[in-house]
N, C-alpha and C positions, 0 to 999 in steps of 0.2 A: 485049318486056317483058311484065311478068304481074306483081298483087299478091295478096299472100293474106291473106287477112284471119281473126283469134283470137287469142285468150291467145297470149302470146309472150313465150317466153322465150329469152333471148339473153345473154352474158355480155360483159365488156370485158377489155382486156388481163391485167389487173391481178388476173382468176378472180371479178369482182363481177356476182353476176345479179343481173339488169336485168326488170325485168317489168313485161308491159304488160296489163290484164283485158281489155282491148278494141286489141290491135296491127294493125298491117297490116307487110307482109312483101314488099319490092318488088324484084323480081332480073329483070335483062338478061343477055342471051347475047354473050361476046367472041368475039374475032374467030378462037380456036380450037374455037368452038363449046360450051364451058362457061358454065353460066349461074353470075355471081355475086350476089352482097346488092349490090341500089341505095341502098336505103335502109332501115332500119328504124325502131322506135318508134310511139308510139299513132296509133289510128288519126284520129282527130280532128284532130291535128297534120300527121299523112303525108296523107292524104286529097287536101286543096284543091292538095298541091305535084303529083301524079301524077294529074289530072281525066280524062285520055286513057284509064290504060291499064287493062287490064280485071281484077277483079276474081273469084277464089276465095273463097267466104265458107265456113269451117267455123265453125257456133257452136256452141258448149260443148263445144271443141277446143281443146287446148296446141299451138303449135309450136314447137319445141325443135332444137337440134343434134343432127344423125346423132350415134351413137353411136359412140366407136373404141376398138378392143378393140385391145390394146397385146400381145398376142403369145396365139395360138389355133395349133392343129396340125388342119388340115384332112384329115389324111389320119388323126385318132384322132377321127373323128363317131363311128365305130360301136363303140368302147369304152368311150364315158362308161359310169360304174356300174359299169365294172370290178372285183369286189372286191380287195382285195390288203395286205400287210404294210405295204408302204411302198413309196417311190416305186423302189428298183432291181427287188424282186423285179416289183413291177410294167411295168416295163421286158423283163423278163423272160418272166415269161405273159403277157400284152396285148399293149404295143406293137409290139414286133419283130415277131415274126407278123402283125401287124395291118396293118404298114407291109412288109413284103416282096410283098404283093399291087400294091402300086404300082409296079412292075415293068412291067405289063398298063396301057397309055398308055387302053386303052376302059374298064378298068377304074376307072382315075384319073381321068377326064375324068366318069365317072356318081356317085363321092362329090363331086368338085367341084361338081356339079349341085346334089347335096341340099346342101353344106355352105352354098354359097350362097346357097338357098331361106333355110335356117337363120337364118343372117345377116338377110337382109334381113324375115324374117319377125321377127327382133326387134329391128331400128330399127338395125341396126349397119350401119354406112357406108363404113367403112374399119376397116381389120385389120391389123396387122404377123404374118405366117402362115408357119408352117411348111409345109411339105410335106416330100416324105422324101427320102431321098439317091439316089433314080430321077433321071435329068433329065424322063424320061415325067411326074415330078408336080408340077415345076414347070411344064413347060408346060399342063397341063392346068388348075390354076391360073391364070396370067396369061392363057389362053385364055377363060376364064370372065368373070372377072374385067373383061377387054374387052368380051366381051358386053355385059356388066351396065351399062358405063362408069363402071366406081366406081374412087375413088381406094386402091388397095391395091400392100401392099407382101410381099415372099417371096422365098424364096430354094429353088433345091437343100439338102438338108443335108450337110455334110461330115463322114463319121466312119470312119475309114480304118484302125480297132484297136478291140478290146474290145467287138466290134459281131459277132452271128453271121450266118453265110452268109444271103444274101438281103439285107441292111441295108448291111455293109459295103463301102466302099467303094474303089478303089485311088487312093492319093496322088497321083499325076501326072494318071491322067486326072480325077480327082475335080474339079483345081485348072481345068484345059482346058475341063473340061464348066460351070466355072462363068463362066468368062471368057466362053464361047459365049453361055449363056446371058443376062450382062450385056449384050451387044451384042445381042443380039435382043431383048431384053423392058425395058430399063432406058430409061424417060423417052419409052417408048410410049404415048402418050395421057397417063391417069393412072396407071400404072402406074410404081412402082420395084422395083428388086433390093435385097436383103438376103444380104450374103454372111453364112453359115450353118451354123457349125460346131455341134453339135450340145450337146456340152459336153466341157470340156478331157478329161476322161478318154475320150474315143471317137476323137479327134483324137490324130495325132503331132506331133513339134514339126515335124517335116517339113510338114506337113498346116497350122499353124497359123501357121507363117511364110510358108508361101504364102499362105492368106490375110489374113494380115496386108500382106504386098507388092501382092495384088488389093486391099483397100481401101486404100492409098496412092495406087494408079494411079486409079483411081475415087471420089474423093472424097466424091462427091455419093449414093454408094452408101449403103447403110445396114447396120449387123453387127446381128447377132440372135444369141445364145444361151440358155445358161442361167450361174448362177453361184449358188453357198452355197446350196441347195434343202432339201438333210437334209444331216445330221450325219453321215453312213456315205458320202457322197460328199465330202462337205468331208474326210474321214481319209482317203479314196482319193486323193483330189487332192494332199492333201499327202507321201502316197506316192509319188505318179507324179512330182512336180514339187518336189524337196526341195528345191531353189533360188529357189523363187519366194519373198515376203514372205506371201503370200494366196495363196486360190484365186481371187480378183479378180487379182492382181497378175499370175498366170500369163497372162492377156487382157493385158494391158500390154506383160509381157516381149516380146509379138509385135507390137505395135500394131495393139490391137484394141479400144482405148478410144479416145474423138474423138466429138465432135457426129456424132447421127446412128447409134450405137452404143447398144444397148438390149437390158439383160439382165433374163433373168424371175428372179421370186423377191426375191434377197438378202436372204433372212433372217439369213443368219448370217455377220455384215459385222461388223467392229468400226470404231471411229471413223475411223480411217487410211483405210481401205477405203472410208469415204462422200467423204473429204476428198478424195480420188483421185474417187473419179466429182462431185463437184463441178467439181473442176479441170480437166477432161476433157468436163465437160457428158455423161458418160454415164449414163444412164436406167434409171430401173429399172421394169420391169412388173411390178406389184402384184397378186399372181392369188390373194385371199382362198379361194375355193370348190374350188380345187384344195391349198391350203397346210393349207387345213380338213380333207381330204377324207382325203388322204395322210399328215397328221401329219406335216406339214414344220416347223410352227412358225409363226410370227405376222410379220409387215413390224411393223418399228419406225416408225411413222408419224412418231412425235415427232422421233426421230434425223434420218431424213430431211429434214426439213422444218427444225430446226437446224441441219443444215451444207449445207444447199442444193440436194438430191439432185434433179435431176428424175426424177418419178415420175406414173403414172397407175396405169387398171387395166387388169387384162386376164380374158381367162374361162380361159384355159389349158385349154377343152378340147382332149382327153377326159381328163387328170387333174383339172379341171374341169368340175364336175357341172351346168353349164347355157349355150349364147349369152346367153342374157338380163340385158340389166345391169343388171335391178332388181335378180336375185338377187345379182350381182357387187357390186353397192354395198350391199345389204342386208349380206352376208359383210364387206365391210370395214368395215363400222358396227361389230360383233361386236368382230373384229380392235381397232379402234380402241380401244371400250372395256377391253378383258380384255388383249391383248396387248403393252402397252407397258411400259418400263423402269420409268415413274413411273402409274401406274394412276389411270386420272380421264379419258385426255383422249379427247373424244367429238367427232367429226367431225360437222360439223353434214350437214342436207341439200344442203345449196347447195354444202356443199364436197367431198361425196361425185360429185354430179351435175357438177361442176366435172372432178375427175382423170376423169371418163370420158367426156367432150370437150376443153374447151380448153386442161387440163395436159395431157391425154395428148397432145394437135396441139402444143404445144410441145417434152414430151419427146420427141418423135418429129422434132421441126425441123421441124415442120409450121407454127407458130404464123402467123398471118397468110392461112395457108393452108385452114385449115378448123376447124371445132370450138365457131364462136363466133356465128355468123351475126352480125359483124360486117361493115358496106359495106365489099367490096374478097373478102373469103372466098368460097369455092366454094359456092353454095347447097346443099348435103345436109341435109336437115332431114327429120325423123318430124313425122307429125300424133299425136297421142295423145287418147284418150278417157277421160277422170277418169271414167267411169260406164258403163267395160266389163262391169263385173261387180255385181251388187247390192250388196256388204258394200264396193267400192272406191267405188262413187256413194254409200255412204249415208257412205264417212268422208269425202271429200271435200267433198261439200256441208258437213260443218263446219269445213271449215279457216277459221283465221281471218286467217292470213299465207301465204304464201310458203313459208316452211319445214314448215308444217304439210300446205301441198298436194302438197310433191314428196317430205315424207317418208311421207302416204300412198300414193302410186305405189309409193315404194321397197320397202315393207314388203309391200303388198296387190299391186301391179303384176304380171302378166307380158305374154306375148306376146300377149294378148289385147288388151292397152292397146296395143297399135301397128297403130293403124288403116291410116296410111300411109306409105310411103316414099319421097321426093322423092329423086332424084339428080341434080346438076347438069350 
């Protein structure tokens, strides 16, 4: 057992943070070797119940839930800042090339290196992640990843058309190579699989019905794609797929919607389309700073959140210009204000700080699981420093609530404020 003692912030089911000026932070190790939350709350209170066990003191230190980034491409670290038109020509010059070197398993194994550095150097704990359609890049992934002992999830990606040499991949073995891979990596430690189609237009139906039929078989699996991103793939979509209702609906036709299913973007969703991933419990990853970045368009925050959507955030690097989820939640601050149907509605702090832990560990079917430093959840927790930087100590010392503290992190905050990273 161990307690940690500071500012502590922790949320409940329900997405209400909870805060304590003076907390203590107390987590035991099970019997698989993961440390979880014993107890939390002030420390005044916790203190006299835990007299034994030994105390961490950080003062004029926050500690807070690891951060979880809801869908990031590990193998696109070295093209953030890419310039480009939009997101296919970008596809285009950048990625593919970028992602054909993952090919080379030493090659793939030294960006997972830094990607993770990444990660952890900006408080992110867990990640739903791409890698590319090598099987060399998933395993170099889930190979890290184990290192680290961090809770993450990935996949191979599946694109077996419309994909140039180097990228593409063949349908059969594509499907083999992912089945391999669930059986070696899937509920290793903290590790899961993300079966992985890259998005409907790169996939055959062939290619999508298999994996559709792999997450049947593997329930507990998790689907990752993309869907509705820009407007010139939404008009391809409905090209390639004149049968479907949506370019959401196409994922359906193959069953590839279900708890556990979690697609980036959905900007350009209409009502049917949220009522279906309602229905479905399927997730959407919110990737403001890449939807910015590219000219993709704006998440309907409001929509979402009237018909049920589960949704969090994500950095969507390298179409996303940072790991850091201040900048991530600063971008959907923006988002919130300027990009909704009915113009006005402003994401407070707490609720921005909320979808990039404990909604996101829900939408991901994590909930209970991590994101809340709730007793019973895995302890991943950042330490943070409100007074990393001169201009961040001097607005914080005036916060006068809660929402004025974590909306100066958000705005003034980066990697600099993540002093440390606990992992359970």
């Amino acid at each position: 057992m161990q307690a940690y003692r500071a500012q502590l912030l922790r949320f409940d089911a329900q997405g209400q943070a909870l805060y304590d000026s003076d907390g203590l932070l107390v987590v035991d190790g099970d019997a698989s070797g993961v440390r979880r939350v014993l107890d939390a709350g002030p420390y005044r209170t916790l203190a006299g119940r835990h007299p034994q066990v030994p105390i961490t003191h950080w003062p004029e230190r926050i500690i807070a839930p690891g951060f979880i980034d809801m869908h990031v491409h590990y193998a696109q670290t070295d093209i953030i800042g890419a310039p480009a038109a939009g997101l296919l020509p970008w596809l285009e010059n950048y990625t593919f090339p970028a992602e054909a070197r993952f090919v080379d398993s030493q090659y793939a194994a030294e960006v997972a290196g830094v990607f993770f550095d990444e990660l952890l150097r900006n408080g992110v704990t867990t990640a739903l992640v791409f890698p590319t359609s090598h099987p060399a890049s998933a395993d170099a992934f889930f190979a890290r990843a184990e290192h680290h002992g961090l809770r993450m999830i990935g996949g191979k990606v599946l694109q077996d058309r419309h994909s140039p040499d180097g990228v593409r991949d063949e349908t059969e073995q594509s499907l083999i190579d992912t089945e391999a891979l669930i059986r070696r990596w899937h509920g290793k430690g903290r590790l899961g699989y993300a079966i992985t189609p890259r998005f409907a237009p790169t996939s055959s139906e062939a290619q999508l019905r298999g994996a559709g039929e792999l997450a049947a078989k593997y329930p507990d699996t998790w689907i990752h794609s993309h869907v509705a991103e820009n407007r010139d793939e939404v008009t391809w979509v409905r090209e390639l797929y004149p049968n479907s209702r949506s370019y959401l609906g196409v994922y359906q036709d193959f069953g590839l919607m279900r708890r556990r299913a979690v697609y980036a973007h959905c900007i350009h969703l209409d009502d049917a389309d949220r009522r279906l991933m309602h229905d479905t419990q399927t997730a959407a990853a919110v990737s403001p700073t890449s939807n910015l970045f590219l000219g993709s368009g704006f998440f309907d925050f409001e929509a979402a959140m009237a018909r049920g959507v589960p949704h969090g955030l994500a950095s969507d690097v390298g179409g996303g210009t940072s790991f850091c989820p201040f900048h991530t939640m600063l971008a959907a601050y923006y988002v919130g204000r300027e990009g909704q149907s009915k113009p006005g509605l402003s994401l407070s702090p707490a609720q921005l700080w909320w979808l990039h832990t404990g909604a996101a560990a829900r939408a991901l079917g994590l909930e209970g699981v991590i994101g809340t430093l709730q007793p019973g959840t895995e302890a991943d927790f950042v330490v943070i420093n409100p007074k990393a930087t001169p201009l961040l100590a001097r607005k914080t010392a005036r916060a006068q609530n809660l929402d004025e503290l974590l909306f100066s992190l958000i705005v003034l905050g980066d990697d600099r404020a993540i002093e440390s990273v606990v992992i359970a």
